[in-house]
C-alpha positions in Angstrom: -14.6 6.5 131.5 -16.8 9.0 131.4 -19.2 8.2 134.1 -21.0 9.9 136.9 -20.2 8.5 140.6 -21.8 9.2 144.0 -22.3 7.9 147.4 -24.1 4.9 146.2 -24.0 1.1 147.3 -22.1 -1.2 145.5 -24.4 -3.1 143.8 -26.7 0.2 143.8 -23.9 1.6 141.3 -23.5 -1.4 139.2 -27.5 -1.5 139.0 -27.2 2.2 137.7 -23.8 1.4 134.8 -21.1 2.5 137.2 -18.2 -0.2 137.1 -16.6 -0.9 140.7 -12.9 0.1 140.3 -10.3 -1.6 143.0 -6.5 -0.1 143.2 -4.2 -0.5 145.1 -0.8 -3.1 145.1 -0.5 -6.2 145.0 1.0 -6.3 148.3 1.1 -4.3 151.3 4.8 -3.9 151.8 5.2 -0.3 154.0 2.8 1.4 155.9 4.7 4.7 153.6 4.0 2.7 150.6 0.2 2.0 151.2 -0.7 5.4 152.3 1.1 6.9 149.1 -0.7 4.8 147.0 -3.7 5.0 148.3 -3.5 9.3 148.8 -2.7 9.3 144.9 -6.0 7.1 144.4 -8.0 9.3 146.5 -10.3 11.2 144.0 -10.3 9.1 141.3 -12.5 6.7 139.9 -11.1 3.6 142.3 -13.8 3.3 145.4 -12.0 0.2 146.6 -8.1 0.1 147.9 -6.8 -3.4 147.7 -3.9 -4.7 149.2 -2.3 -8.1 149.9 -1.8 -9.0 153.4 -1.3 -12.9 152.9 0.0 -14.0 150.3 -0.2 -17.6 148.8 3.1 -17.8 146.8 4.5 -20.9 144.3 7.7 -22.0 146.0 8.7 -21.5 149.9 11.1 -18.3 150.5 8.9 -16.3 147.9 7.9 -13.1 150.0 4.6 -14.2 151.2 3.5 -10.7 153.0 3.6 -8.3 155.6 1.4 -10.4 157.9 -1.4 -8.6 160.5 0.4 -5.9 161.2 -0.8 -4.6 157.7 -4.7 -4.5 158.6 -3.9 -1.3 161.2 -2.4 0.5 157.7 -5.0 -0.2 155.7 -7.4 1.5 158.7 -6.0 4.3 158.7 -6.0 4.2 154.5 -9.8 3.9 155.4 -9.8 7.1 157.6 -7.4 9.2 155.4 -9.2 8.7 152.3 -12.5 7.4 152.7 -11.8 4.4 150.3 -13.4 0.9 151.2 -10.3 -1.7 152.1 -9.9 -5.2 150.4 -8.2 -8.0 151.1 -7.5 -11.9 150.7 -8.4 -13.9 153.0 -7.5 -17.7 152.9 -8.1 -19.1 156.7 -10.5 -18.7 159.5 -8.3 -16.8 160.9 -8.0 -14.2 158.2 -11.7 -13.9 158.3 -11.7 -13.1 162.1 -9.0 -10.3 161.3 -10.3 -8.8 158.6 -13.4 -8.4 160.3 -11.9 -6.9 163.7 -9.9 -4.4 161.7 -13.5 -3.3 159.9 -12.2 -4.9 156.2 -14.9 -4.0 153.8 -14.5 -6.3 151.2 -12.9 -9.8 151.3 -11.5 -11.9 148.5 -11.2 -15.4 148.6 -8.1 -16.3 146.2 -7.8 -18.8 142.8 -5.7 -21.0 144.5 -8.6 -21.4 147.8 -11.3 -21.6 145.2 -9.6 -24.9 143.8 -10.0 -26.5 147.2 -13.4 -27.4 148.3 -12.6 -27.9 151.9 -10.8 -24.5 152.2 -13.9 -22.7 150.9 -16.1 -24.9 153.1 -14.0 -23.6 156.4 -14.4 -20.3 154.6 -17.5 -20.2 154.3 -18.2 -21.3 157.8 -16.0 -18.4 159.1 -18.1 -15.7 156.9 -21.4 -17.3 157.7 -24.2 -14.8 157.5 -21.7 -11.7 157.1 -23.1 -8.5 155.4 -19.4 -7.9 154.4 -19.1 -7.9 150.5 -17.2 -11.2 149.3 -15.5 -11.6 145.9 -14.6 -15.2 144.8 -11.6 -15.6 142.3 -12.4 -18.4 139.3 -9.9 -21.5 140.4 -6.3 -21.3 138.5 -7.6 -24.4 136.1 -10.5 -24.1 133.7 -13.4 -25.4 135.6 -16.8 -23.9 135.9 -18.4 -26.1 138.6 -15.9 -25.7 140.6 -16.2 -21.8 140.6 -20.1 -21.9 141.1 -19.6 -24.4 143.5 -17.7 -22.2 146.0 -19.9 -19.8 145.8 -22.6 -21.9 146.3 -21.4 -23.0 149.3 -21.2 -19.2 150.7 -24.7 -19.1 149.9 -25.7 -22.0 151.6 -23.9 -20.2 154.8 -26.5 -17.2 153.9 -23.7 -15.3 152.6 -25.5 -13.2 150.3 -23.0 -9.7 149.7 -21.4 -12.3 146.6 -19.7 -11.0 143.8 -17.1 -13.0 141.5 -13.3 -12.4 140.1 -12.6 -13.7 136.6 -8.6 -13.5 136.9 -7.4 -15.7 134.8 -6.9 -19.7 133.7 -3.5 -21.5 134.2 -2.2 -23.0 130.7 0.6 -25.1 130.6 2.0 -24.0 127.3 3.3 -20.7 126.7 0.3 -18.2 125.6 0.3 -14.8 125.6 -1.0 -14.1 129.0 0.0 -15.1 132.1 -3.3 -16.7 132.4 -5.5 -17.4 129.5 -8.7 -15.1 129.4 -11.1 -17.7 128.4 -13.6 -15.0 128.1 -16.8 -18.1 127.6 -16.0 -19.4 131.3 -17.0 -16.3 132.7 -19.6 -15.5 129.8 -21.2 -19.5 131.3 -20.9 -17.9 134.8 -23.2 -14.6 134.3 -25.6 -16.6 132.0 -26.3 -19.0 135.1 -26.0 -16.5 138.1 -27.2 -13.3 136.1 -27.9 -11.2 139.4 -23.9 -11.6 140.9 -21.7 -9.1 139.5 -18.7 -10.0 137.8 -15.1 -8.2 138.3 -12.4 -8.6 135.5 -9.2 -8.7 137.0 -7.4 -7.6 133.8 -3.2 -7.2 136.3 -3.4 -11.5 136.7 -4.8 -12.1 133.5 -2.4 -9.7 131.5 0.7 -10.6 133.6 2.4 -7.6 132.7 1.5 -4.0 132.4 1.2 -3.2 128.3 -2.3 -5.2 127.9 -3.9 -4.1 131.3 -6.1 -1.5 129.6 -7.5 -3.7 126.3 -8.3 -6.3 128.9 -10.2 -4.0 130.8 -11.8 -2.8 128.1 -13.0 -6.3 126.6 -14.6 -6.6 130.0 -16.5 -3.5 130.0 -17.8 -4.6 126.1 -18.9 -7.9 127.8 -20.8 -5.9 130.2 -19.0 -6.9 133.3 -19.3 -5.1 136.7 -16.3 -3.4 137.3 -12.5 -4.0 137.7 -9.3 -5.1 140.0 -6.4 -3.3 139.3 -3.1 -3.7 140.6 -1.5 -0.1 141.5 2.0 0.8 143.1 3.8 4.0 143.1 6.8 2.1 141.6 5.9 -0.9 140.1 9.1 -2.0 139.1 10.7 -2.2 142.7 7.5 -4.1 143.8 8.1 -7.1 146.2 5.5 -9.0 143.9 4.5 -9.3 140.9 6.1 -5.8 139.3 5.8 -6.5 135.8 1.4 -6.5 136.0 1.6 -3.2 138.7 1.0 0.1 136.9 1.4 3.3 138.9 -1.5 5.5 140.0 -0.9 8.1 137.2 -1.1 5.5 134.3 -4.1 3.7 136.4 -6.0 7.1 136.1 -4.9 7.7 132.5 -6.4 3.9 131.7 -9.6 4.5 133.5 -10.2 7.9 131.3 -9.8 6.4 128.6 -11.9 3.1 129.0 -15.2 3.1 127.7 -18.8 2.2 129.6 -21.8 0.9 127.2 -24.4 1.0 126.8 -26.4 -2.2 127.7 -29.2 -1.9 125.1 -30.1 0.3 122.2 -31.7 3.5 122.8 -33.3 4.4 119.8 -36.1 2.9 118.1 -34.8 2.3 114.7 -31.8 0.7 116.3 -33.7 -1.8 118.2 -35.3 -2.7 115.0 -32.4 -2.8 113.1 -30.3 -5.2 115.9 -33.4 -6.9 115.8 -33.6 -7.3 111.8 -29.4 -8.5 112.3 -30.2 -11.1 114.8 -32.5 -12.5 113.3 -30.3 -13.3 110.5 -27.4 -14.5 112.8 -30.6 -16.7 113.8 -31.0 -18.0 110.7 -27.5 -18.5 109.8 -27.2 -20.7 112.6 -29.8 -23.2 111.8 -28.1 -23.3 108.9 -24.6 -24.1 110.5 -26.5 -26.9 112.6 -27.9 -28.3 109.3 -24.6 -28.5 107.6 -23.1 -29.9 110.9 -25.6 -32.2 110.4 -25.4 -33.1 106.8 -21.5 -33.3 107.2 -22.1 -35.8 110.3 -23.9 -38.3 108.0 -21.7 -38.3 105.6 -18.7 -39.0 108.8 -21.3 -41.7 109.4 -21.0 -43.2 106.3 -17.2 -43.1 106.7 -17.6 -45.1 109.9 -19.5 -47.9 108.1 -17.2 -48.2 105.6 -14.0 -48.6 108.2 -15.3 -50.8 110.1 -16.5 -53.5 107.0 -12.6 -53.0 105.9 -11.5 -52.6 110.0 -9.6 -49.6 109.2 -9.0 -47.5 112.2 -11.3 -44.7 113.6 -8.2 -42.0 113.9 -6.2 -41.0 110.6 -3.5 -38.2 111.5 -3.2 -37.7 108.1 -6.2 -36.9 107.2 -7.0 -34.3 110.1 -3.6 -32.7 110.0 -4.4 -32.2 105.9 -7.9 -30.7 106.8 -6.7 -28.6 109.7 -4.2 -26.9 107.7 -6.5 -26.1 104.6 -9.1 -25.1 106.8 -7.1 -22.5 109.1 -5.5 -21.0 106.1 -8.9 -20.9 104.4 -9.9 -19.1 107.8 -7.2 -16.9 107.4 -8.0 -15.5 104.0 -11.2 -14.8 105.1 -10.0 -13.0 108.1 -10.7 -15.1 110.9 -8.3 -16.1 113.5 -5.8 -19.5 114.0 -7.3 -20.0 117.5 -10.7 -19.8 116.2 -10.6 -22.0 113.4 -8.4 -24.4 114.9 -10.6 -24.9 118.2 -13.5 -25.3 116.0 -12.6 -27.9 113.7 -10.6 -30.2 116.8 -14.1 -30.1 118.1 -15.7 -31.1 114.8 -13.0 -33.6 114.9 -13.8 -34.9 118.4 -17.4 -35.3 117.5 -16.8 -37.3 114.1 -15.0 -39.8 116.1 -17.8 -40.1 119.1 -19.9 -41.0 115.8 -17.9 -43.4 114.2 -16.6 -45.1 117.6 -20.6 -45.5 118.5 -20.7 -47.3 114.7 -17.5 -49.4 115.8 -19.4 -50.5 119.0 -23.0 -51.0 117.6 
């Protein structure tokens, strides 16, 4: 990431295509622990130390943090290195702390995001702050429920707002600890264009070895910057080891990582992007026409169910066209997921149309 940085603002250096880079562990367990850390990510690209002071853990007699005595290490982080401090906050009461011990940036969690009233007291406690406030997505899928919390900060004329995609819970087994689903945030910036967008590749991945193509899908899909867990050894980390990578491999990632370009420099590529969209255009009037023509004919079916009052839903028949269409897919090099989400939605809609037929 080969990128120029100076003593800009935050959202000055987004503004200008320089991603915000947080480090630091995912808990504050020593004050000798934070100030390594943070002395080996002095000089790099990370602008932002973040530590865990609180933390909101599953099951009782997990190690839920150092507690207060924490903040005074992270101010003298502050002094020794000149890095900004972030933390979580989750109460009033963290808000009044973090604030007192000069916190720079504050975090409200997945788990607070989920509950309206906790981001309401939240928001109360942060009301007109100039401090800069990042608000995880909630653990399930929901999109309202993210812009709602930040909503209500802006209604407490919280206006420093930024946003952490970190992540969906799944209950089955994927291959993340939390599933990406990169449109969620995608809906997000397409509503609230002007509040920058963090990827928090160390929660998404859930363990180390898919930190870095995370982080660089996220830069591709023009995100803001990044929140990456850091500990000098990751693997004797009181939380979450297996997503920690150690300062050396953090800087290594960030090197590597690459920043573009938001828009086409040269004429003849405008005009060629421009000649390429417009047949992407056209192709999908055409896919909206054959969704069309194929919904008539589903119509149609529906008619003829109901005169012989044969049931809406035939297993059968889906699982015999979901398996010829994903291996058709698959020869034509498109992915499982992908085909199989689109065709369970085809699916969904074929029965809204022939249920509407069934109660006409």
């Amino acid at each position: 990431m080969n990128v120029k940085t100076d003593n800009l603002s935050w959202l000055n250096r987004i503004s200008a295509g320089i991603p915000l880079i947080i480090a630091g562990p995912c808990s504050a367990e020593t004050k000798e622990q934070v100030l390594n850390i943070s002395h080996q990510l002095s000089g790099s690209k990370a602008t932002v130390f973040r530590a865990g002071v609180w933390k909101p853990r599953t099951r009782p007699g997990s190690f839920e943090g150092v507690g207060d005595k924490a903040l005074k290490w992270l101010q003298q982080v502050k002094a020794e290195t000149g890095l900004k401090i972030a933390i979580e906050v989750a109460k009033p009461r963290h808000v009044e702390l973090a604030i007192k011990h000069d916190i720079d940036v504050l975090w409200i969690g997945a788990r607070s995001t989920v509950n309206p009233f906790t981001v309401q007291e939240l928001a109360d406690s942060l009301k007109g702050t100039d401090r800069i406030i990042l608000v995880k997505n909630p653990i399930n899928p929901d999109l309202e429920l993210w812009i709602g919390a930040v909503e209500r900060l802006l209604k407490s004329n919280v206006n420093n707002i930024g946003v952490i995609h970190r992540g969906f819970s799944s209950y089955t087994v994927t291959n993340y600890r939390n599933q990406p689903n990169w449109q969620i945030p995608i809906d997000f910036k397409t509503r609230f264009p002007d509040i920058p967008m963090i990827c928090d590749p160390s929660h998404i991945c859930g363990r180390r070895d898919c930190i870095e193509k995370i982080a660089q899908t996220a830069l591709d899909l023009q995100y803001d910057g990044l929140m990456i867990e850091t500990h000098n050894d990751p693997d004797s980390a009181w939380s979450d080891a297996d997503q920690q990578v150690t300062p050396e491999i953090f800087k290594q990632i960030i090197q590597r990582l690459v920043v573009r370009e938001k828009k086409f420099r040269e004429s003849k590529f405008s005009e060629l992007l421009a000649s390429l969209r417009s047949q992407i255009d056209n192709m999908d009037i055409r896919l909206i026409e054959n969704l069309n023509e194929r919904m008539e004919i589903v119509g149609t079916i529906g008619k003829l169910k109901k005169e012989n009052n044969v049931a809406v839903f035939q297993q059968e028949r889906f699982s015999e066209i979901l398996e010829k269409m994903i291996m058709h897919g698959e020869l034509s090099g498109l992915s499982h997921d992908f085909i199989n989400s689109i065709f369970k939605e085809i699916h969904l809609e074929s029965i809204r149309i022939q249920e509407n037929i069934f109660n006409s």
